[in-house]
C-alpha positions in Angstrom: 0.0 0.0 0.0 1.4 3.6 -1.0 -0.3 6.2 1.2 0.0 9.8 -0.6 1.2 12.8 1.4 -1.1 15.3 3.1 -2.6 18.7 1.7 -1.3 21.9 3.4 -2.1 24.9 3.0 -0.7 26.9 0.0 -0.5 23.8 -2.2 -1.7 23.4 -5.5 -4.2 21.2 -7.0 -4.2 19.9 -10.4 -7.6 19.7 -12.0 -8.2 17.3 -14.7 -10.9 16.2 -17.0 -10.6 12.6 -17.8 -13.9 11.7 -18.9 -16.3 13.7 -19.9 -16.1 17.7 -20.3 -17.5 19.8 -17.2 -19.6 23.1 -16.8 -17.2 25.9 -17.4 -19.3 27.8 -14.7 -19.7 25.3 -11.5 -15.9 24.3 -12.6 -14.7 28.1 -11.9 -16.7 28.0 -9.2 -15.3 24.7 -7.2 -11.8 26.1 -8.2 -13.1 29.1 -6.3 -13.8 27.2 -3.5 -10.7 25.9 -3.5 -8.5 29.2 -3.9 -11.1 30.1 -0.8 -9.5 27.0 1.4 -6.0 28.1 0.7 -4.8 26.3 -2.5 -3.9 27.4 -5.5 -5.3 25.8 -8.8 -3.8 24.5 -11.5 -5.8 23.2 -14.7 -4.7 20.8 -17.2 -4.6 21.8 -20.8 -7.7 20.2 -21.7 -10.0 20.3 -19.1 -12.2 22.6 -20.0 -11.9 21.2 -23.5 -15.2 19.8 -25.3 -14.9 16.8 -27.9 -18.6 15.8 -28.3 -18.9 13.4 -25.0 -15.1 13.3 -24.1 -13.0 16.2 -22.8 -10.8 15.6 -25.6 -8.9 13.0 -27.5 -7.7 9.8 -25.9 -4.3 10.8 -26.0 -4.6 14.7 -24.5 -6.7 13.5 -22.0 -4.0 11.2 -20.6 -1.5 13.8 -21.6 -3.0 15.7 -18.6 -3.4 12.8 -16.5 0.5 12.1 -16.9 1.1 15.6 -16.5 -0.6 16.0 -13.5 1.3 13.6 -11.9 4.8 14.7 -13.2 4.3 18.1 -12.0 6.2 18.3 -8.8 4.2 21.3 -7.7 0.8 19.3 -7.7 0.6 17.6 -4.6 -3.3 16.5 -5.5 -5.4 16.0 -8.4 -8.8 16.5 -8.7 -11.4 15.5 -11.4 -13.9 18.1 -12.7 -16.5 15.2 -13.3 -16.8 11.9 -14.7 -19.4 10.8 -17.1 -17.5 8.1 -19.3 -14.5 8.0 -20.7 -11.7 7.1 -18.3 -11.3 3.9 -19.2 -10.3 4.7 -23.1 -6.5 5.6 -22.3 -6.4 3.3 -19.0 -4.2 0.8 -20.8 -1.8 3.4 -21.8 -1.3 5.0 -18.4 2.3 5.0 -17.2 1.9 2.8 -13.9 5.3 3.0 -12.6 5.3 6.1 -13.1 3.0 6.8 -11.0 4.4 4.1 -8.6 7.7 6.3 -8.2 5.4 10.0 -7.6 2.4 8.8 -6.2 0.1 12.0 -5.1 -3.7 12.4 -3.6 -6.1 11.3 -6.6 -10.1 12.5 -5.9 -13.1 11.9 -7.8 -15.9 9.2 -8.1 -18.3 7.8 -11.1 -16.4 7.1 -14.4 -13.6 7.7 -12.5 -13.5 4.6 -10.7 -12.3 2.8 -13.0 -9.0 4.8 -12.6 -9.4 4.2 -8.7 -9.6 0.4 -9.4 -6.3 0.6 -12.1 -4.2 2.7 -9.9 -4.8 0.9 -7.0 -4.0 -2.7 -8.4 -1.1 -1.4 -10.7 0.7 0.5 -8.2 -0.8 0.1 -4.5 -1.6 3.7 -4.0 -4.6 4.9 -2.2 -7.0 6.9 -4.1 -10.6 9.2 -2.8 -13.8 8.1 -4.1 -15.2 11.9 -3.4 -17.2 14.2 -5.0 -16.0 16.6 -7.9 -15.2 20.4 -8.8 -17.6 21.0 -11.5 -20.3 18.4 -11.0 -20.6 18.7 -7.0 -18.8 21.7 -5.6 -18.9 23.8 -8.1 -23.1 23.9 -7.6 -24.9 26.0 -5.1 -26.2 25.0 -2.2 -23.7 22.2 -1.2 -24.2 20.2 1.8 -21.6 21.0 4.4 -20.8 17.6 5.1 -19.6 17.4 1.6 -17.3 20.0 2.2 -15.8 18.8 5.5 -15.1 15.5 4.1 -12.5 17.5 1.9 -10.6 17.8 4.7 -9.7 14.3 5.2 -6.9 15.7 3.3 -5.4 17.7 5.9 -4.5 15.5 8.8 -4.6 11.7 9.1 -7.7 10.3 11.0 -9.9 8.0 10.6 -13.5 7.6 9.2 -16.7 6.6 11.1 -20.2 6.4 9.6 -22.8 5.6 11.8 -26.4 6.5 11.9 -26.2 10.3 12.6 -25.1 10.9 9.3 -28.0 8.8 7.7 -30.3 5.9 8.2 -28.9 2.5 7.4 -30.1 -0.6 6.5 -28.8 -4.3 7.5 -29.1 -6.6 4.6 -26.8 -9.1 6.4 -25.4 -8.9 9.5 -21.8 -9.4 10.9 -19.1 -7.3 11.1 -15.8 -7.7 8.7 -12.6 -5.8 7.7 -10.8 -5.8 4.9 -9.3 -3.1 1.9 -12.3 -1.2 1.1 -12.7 -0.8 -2.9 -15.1 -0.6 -5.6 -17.2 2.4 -6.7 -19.6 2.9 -9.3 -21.2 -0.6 -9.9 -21.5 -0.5 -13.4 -18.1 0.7 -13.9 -16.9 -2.4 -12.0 -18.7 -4.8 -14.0 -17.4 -3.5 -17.3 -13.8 -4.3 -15.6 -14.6 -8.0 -15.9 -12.3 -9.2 -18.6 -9.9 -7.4 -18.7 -6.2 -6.7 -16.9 -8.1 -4.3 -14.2 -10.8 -6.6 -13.2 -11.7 -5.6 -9.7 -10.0 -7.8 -7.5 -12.5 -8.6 -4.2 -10.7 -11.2 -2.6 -11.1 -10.2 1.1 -11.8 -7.0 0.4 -15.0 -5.0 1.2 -17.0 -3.5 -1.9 -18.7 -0.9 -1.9 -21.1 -0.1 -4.5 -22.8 2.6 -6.1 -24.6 3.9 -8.7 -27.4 6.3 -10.8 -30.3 6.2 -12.8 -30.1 2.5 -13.5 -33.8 0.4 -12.7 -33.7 -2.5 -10.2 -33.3 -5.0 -13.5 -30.2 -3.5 -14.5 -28.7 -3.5 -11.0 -29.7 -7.1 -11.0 -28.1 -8.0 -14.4 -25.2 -6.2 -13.1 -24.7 -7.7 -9.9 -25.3 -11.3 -11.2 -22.6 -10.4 -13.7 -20.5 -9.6 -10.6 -21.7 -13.3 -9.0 -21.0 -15.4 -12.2 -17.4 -13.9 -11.5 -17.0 -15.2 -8.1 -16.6 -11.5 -7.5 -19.2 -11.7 -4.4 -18.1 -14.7 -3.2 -14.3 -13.4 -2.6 -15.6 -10.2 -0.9 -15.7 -10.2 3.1 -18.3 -7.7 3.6 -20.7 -5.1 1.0 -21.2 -1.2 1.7 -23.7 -0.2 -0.3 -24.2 3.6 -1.5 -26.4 5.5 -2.9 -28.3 4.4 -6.3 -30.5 7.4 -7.0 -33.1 6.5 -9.7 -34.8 8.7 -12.2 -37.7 10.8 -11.5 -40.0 7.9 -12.6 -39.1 6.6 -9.2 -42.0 5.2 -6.7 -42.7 2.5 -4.1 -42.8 0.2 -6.5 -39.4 0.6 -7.7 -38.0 1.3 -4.5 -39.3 -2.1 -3.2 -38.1 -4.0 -6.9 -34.7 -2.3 -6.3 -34.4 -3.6 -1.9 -35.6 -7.3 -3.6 -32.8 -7.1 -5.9 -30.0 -5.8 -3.5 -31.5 -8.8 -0.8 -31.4 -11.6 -2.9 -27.8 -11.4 -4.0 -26.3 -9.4 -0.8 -28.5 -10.6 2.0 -28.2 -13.2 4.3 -24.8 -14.7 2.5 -22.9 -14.7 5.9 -21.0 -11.7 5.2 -22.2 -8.6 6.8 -24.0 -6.0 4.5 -25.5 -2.4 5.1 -27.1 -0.3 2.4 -28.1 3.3 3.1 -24.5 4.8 2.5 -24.4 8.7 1.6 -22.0 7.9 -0.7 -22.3 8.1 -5.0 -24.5 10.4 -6.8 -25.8 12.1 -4.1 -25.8 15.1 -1.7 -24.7 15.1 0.9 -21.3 12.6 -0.5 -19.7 10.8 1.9 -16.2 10.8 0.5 -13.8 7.8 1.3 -10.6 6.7 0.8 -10.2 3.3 -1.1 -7.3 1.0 -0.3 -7.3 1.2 2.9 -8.2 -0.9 5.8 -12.0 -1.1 6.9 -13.9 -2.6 9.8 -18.3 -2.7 8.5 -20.3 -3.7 11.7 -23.7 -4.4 11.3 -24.5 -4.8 14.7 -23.4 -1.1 15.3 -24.4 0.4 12.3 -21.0 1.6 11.5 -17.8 1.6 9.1 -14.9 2.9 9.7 -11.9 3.7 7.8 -8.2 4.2 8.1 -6.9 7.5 6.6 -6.2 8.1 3.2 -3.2 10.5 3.9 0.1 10.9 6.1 
């Protein structure tokens, strides 16, 4: 495990765009936010760069990823958003590279499949946190969201418990292991390949949005046939906002699904995690070591940082 250094203040942030292209306005607005906690901002040369869906070519987009990481002055790099993407250059990324300057690496969605390469390739822990143009750069941002940013800033560890939102036991136990995962769909389209998730004793957490209960259940029996659920110790499941079309119906089609392939395996499982698409985010830090305790109703988490 490589543990990246801490933020302090007067450092500067790289800002990258390695999926899709962001708002120009909520991304000067998050780098607001962050001039306003004390950094200084630095923007890679195509982040604000439109290509129909992408935020550039294949090969400038990881031109700024590379960058970013090269760039002694960056000590953190932040996505503006994720959308899809990230996983077009992923074969082309310079893994020992990044090995030899390993650095804070933030973002969430399409970006977990960056999360899920880094951290296999090279051991370094990475944030699943929300983003500059598609979360903090919008008004009105939960607090919570905010402070989680500054799991940066000093080493300490994570609880979630039920004063930061209701959770639900699908299983119960408790377990520890590497927490990893992310976006669920993002996982399953790692099947196959060199960056297949690896779950082996780990704890996965999963997340997701828009997607109706019989896509989450295609996806997660995709997950099953690949002995993917069986190796895990223990399931955190986030948030998996729906589309307006939402209603009880749904909502109970989508709890069947998550019970019949997470609950009552003999490995805990708790869904009701503030932690995806949603606001307030829960960020967390992924490759590092977790305890989830059903019988508690927490998680915690090692730091991210030293």
């Amino acid at each position: 495990m490589i543990i990246p250094e801490r933020l302090n203040e007067g450092d500067t942030i790289g800002v990258i765009s390695p999926a899709s292209p962001p708002n120009l306005q909520h991304l000067s607005h998050g780098a607001e936010w962050l001039n306003q906690l004390g950094f200084r901002v630095k923007s890679g040369n195509h982040t604000d760069y439109a290509s129909g869906y992408l935020a550039g070519s294949d090969e400038e987009r990881l031109e700024d990823f590379h960058q970013m990481f090269a760039d002694d002055e960056v000590k953190a790099i932040v996505c503006s958003r994720g959308g899809y993407g990230s996983a077009r250059f992923v074969d082309q990324i310079d893994f020992d590279f990044i090995r030899r300057h390993p650095k804070i690496f933030w973002g969430y969605s399409d970006i977990t499949y960056l999360h899920t390469a880094i951290r296999q390739k090279t051991g370094l822990v990475t944030f699943h946190g929300p983003m500059l143009a598609s979360d903090f750069g919008l008004p009105d941002v939960p607090i919570l969201s905010k402070q989680l940013f500054s799991q940066l800033f000093q080493p300490t560890p994570l609880r979630y418990d039920e004063h930061v939102s209701k959770l639900n036991v699908l299983s119960g136990g408790s377990a520890e292991g590497t927490l990893v995962g992310g976006n669920l769909s993002l996982l399953v389209s790692s099947l196959g390949t060199p960056f297949e998730i690896d779950t082996k004793n780990k704890l996965l957490l999963i997340e997701d949005i828009g997607e109706q209960p019989y896509r989450v259940d295609n996806m997660l029996n995709q997950l099953r046939l690949a002995g993917k659920l069986k190796q895990a110790s223990g399931f955190v499941i986030g948030d998996f906002r729906l589309d307006d079309s939402q209603n009880e119906e749904t909502a109970r089609l989508f709890d069947e699904v998550l019970r019949t392939y997470l609950g009552d395996k003999n490995k805990p499982a708790m869904s009701g995690f503030l932690i995806g698409h949603c606001q307030p985010h829960f960020a967390v830090p992924l490759g590092t070591e977790a305890l989830l305790d059903t019988e508690r109703k927490q998680l915690w988490i090692q730091p991210g940082i030293r």
